[in-house]
C-alpha positions as CSV (number, residue, x, y, z in Angstrom):
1,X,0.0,0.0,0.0
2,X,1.4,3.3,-0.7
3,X,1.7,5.6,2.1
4,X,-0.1,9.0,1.7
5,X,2.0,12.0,2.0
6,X,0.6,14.7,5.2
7,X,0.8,18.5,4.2
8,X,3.4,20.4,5.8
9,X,0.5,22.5,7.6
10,X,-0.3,19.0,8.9
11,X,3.0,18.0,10.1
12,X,3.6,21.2,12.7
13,X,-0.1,21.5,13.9
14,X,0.2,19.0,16.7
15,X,4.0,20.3,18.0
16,X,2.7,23.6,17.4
17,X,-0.2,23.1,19.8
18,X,1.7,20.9,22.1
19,X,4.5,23.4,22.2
20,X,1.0,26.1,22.9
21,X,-0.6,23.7,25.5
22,X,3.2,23.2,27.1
23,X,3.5,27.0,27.4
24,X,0.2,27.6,29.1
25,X,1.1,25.3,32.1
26,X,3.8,26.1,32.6
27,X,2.9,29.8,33.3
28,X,-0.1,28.8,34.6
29,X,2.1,27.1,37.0
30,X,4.4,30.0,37.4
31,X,0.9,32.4,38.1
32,X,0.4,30.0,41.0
33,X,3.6,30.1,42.1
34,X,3.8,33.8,42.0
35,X,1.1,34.1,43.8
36,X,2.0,31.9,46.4
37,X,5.2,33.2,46.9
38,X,7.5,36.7,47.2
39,X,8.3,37.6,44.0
40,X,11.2,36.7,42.0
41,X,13.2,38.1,38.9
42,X,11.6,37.4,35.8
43,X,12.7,34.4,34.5
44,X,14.1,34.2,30.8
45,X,13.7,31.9,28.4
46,X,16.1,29.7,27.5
47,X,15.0,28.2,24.3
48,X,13.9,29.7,21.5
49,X,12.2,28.3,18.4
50,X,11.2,29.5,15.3
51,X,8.8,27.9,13.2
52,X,10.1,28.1,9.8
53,X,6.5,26.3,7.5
54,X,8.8,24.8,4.7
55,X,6.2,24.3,1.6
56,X,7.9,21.2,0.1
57,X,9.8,19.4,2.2
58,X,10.0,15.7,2.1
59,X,8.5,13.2,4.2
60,X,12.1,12.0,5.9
61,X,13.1,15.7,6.6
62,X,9.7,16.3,7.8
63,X,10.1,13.5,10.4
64,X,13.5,14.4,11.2
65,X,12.7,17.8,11.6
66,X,9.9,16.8,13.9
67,X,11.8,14.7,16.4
68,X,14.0,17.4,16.1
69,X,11.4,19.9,17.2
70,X,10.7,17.5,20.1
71,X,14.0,16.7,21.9
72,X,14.4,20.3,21.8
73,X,10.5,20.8,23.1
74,X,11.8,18.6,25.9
75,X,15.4,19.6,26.3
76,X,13.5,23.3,26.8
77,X,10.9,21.5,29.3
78,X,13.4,19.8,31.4
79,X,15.7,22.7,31.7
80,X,12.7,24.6,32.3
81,X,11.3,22.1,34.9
82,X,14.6,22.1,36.7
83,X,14.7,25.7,36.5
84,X,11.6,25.8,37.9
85,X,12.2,23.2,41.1
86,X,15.6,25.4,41.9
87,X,13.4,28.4,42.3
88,X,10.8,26.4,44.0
89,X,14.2,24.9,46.3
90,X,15.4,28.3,46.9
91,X,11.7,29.2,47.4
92,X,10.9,26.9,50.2
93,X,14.1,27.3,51.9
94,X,13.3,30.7,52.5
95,X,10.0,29.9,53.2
96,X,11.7,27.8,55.7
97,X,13.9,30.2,56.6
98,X,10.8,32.8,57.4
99,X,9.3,30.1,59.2
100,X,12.3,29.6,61.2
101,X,12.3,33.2,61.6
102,X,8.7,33.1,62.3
103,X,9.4,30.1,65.5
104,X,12.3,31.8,66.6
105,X,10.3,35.3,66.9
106,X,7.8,33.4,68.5
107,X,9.7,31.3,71.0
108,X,11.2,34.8,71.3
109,X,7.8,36.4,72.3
110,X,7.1,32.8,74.5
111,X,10.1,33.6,76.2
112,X,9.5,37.5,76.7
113,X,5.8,37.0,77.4
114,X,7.0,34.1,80.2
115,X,9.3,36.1,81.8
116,X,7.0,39.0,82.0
117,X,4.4,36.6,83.8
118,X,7.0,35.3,85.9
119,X,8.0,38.9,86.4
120,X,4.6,40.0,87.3
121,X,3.6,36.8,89.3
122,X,7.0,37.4,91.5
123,X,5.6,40.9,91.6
124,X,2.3,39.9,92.5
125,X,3.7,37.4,94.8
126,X,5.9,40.5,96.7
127,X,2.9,42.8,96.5
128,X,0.8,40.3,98.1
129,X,3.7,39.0,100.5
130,X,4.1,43.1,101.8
131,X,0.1,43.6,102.2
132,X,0.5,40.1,104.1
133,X,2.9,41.7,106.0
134,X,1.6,45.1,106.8
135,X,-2.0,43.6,107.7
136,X,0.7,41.6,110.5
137,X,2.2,44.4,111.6
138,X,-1.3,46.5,111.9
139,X,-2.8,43.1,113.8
140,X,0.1,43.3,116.0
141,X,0.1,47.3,116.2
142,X,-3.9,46.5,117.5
143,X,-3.0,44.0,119.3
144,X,-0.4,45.8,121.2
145,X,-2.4,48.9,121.1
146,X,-5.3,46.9,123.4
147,X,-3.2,45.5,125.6
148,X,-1.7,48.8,126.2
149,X,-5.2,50.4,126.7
150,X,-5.6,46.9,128.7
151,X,-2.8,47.6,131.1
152,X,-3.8,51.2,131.3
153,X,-7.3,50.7,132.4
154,X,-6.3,47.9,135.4
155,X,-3.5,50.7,136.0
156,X,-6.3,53.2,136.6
157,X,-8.8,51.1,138.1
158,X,-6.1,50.0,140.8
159,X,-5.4,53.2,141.1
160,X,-8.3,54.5,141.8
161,X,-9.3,51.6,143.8
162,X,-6.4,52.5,146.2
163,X,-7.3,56.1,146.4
164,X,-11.0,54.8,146.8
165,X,-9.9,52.9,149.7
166,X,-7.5,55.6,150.7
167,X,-10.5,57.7,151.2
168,X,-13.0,55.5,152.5
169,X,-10.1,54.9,154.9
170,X,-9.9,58.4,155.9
171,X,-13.4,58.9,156.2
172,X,-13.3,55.5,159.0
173,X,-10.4,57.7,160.6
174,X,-12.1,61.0,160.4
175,X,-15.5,59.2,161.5
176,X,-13.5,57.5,164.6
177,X,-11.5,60.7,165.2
178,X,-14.9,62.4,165.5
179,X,-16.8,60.0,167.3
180,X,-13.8,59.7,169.8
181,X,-13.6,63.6,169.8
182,X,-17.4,63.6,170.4
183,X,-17.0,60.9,172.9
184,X,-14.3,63.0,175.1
185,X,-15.9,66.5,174.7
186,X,-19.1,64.5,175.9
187,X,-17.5,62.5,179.1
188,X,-15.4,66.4,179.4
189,X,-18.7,67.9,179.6
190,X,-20.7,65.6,181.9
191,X,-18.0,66.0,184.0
192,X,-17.8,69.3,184.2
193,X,-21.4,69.5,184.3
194,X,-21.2,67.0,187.3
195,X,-18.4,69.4,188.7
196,X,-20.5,72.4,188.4
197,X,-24.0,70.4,189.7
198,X,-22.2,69.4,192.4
199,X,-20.1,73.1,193.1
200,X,-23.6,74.9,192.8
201,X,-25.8,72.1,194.8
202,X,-22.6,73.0,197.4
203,X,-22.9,76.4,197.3
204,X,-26.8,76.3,197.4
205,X,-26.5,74.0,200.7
206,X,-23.8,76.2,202.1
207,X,-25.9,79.4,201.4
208,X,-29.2,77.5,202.8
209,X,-27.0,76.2,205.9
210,X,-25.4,79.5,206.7
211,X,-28.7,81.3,206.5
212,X,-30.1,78.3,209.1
213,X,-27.5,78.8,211.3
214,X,-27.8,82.9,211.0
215,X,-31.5,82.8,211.3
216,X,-30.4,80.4,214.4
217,X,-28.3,82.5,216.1
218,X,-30.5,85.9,215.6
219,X,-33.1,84.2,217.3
220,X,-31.3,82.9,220.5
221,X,-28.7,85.8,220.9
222,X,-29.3,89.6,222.0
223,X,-30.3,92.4,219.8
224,X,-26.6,93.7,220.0
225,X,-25.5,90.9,218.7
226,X,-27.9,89.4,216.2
227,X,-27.4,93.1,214.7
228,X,-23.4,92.1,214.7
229,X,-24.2,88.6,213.2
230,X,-26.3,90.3,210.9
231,X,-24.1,92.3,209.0
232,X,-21.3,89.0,209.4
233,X,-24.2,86.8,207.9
234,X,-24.8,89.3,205.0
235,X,-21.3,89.7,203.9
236,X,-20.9,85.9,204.1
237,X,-24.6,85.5,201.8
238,X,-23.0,88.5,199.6
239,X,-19.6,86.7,199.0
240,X,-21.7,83.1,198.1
241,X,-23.8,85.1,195.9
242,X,-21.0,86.3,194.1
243,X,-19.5,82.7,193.9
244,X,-23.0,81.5,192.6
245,X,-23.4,84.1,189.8
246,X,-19.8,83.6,188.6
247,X,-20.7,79.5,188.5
248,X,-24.1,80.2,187.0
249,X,-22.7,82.9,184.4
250,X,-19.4,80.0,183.5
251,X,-21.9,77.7,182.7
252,X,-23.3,79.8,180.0
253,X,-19.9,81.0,178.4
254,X,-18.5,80.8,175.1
255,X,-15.2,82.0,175.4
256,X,-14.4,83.8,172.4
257,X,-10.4,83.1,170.1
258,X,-9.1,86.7,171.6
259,X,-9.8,85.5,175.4
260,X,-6.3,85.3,177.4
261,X,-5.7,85.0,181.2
262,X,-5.4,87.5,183.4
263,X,-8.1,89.7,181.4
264,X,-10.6,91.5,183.3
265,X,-13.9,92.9,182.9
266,X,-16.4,94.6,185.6
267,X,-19.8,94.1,184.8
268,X,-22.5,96.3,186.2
269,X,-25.5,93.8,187.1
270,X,-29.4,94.8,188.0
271,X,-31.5,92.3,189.5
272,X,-35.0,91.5,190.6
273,X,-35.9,90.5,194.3
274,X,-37.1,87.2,193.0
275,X,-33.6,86.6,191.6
276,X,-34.2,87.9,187.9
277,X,-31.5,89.3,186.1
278,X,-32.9,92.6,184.6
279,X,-29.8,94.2,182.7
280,X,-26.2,93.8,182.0
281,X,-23.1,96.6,181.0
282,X,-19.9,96.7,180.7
283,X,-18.6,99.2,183.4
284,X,-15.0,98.4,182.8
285,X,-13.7,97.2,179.6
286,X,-11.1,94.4,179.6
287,X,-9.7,95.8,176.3
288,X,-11.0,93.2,174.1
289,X,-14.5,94.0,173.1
290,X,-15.1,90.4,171.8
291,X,-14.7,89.1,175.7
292,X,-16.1,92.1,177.4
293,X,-19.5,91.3,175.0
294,X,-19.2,87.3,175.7
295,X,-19.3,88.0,179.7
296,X,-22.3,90.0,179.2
297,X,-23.9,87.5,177.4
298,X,-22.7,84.8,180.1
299,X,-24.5,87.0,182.7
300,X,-27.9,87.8,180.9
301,X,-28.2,83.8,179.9
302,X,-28.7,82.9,184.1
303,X,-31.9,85.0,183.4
304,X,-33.0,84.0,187.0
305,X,-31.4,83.2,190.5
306,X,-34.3,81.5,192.3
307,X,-31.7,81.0,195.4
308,X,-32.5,85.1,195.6
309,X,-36.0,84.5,196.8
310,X,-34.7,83.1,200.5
311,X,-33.4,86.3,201.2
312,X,-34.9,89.4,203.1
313,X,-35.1,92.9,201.7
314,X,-31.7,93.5,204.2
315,X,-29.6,90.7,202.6
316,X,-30.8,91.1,198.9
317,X,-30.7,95.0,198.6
318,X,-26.7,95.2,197.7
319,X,-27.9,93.0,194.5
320,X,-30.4,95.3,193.1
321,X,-27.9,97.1,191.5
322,X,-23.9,95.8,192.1
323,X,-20.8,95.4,190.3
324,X,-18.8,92.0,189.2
325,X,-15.7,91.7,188.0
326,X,-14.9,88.2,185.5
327,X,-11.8,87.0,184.1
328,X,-11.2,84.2,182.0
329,X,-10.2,82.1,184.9
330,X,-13.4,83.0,186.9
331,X,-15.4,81.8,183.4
332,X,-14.2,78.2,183.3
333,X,-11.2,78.1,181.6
């Protein structure tokens, strides 16, 4: 059978679009890659044919020229393909590089972001540790503070538990003192009221005896001489009388802070035949108005001798109006 000869538009239709279809993927590829990756120096081409359409060649050449085409087609794809994985190599390693970078930077951050947390835990953790210990020390300022105020308060209340009993204690002595005081100026002053009962009931029975025994003797004696025991008997009634006024008038003395011994004061007296004391002056000052006015006062509190009623008009008339001299010696000292 004889072989039918193809037309040279025939023969470089299917290289030419393989060649066409070649090209696209491969920068199809190279888009993606670009895309996916930093950008890199354009890349140039290595091979380049020219399609020369030869109107009459033979069928040998055609074929030779056609294998031709295509080692070269794939000596160009090849060099093209390894050209592509070196880039793609030196691609990825800086990828890798980056991403070593990347780790690095991160651990980096890991680190720097660990020590900060350890930094501000430690700092937390001291923070925390001085609040601890201030909230110790203010317990224990408190604490010390009420024991203090503790201490201070038994302090006072012993204190003033001792000055309580310090006074309650002076109060027993004062009491005591008193009552003892009271006690002596009481048993004093029964005695001397005893003393003066019994001096005045003496000078009453004296006076009553004497004027029994005067009465006595006028009656059995002559007229000569009851008139001479008269006028004895009246000076020895006048000179009791005297005695019993100055008893009478002590009784009722308060001797005054200016009396002194050996002061002396005459007193001008008026009387009453029934024994009432009627007025009292000074006729002779002692010098100390205080005393002078305290013996008047003495005098004027007897108010009434009723020993003076015994006595006849004779006996009683040198008391109607007389004079009496007191000193604080006379006036119970």
């Amino acid at each position: 059978m004889q072989q039918r000869d193809s037309s040279p538009s025939q023969s470089y239709f299917w290289p030419t679009v393989l060649a066409v279809g070649l090209h696209v993927i491969i920068f199809g590829m190279l888009f993606v890659s670009f895309s996916m990756t930093p950008e890199l120096p354009p890349s140039k081409p290595i091979v380049q044919a020219t399609l020369y359409q030869l109107k009459s060649q033979s069928q040998a050449t055609t074929q030779t020229n056609q294998k031709i085409a295509g080692e070269a087609k794939r000596t160009a794809a090849k060099q093209f393909e390894s050209e592509q994985m070196e880039q793609r190599k030196v691609e990825q390693e800086k990828q890798a590089a980056a991403a070593r970078a990347a780790e690095q930077k991160k651990a980096e951050e890991a680190r720097k972001a660990d020590a900060a947390k350890a930094a501000a835990e430690k700092a937390a953790a001291a923070k925390k540790a001085e609040e601890a210990k201030k909230v110790e020390q203010q317990k224990q300022a408190e604490i010390a503070k009420k024991k203090a105020a503790e201490e201070l308060a038994k302090q006072k209340a012993a204190e003033e538990a001792k000055k309580k009993a310090a006074e309650e204690a002076k109060r027993k002595a004062a009491e005591e003192a008193k009552k003892k005081a009271a006690a002596e100026a009481a048993k004093k002053k029964a005695a001397e009221d005893a003393k003066k009962k019994a001096a005045a009931d003496a000078a009453r029975k004296a006076a009553e005896d004497k004027k029994a025994q005067a009465l006595a003797e006028l009656l059995s004696d002559t007229t000569e001489r009851q008139q001479a025991l008269a006028d004895t008997h009246g000076d020895q009634v006048a000179g009791n009388f005297d005695d019993l006024i100055r008893l009478r008038a002590a009784e009722g003395w308060t001797r005054p802070p200016s009396a002194r011994n050996n002061m002396t004061v005459q007193l001008q007296v008026n009387m009453l035949p029934d024994g009432t004391i009627t007025n009292v002056s000074v006729s002779r000052s002692s010098g100390d108005v205080p005393f002078d006015n305290s013996a008047v006062a003495a005098v004027k509190n007897i108010g009434r001798l009723t020993e003076m009623q015994g006595l006849s008009p004779q006996d009683f008339q040198p008391y109607r109006s007389f004079k009496m001299t007191f000193t604080p010696e006379d006036l119970a000292l």
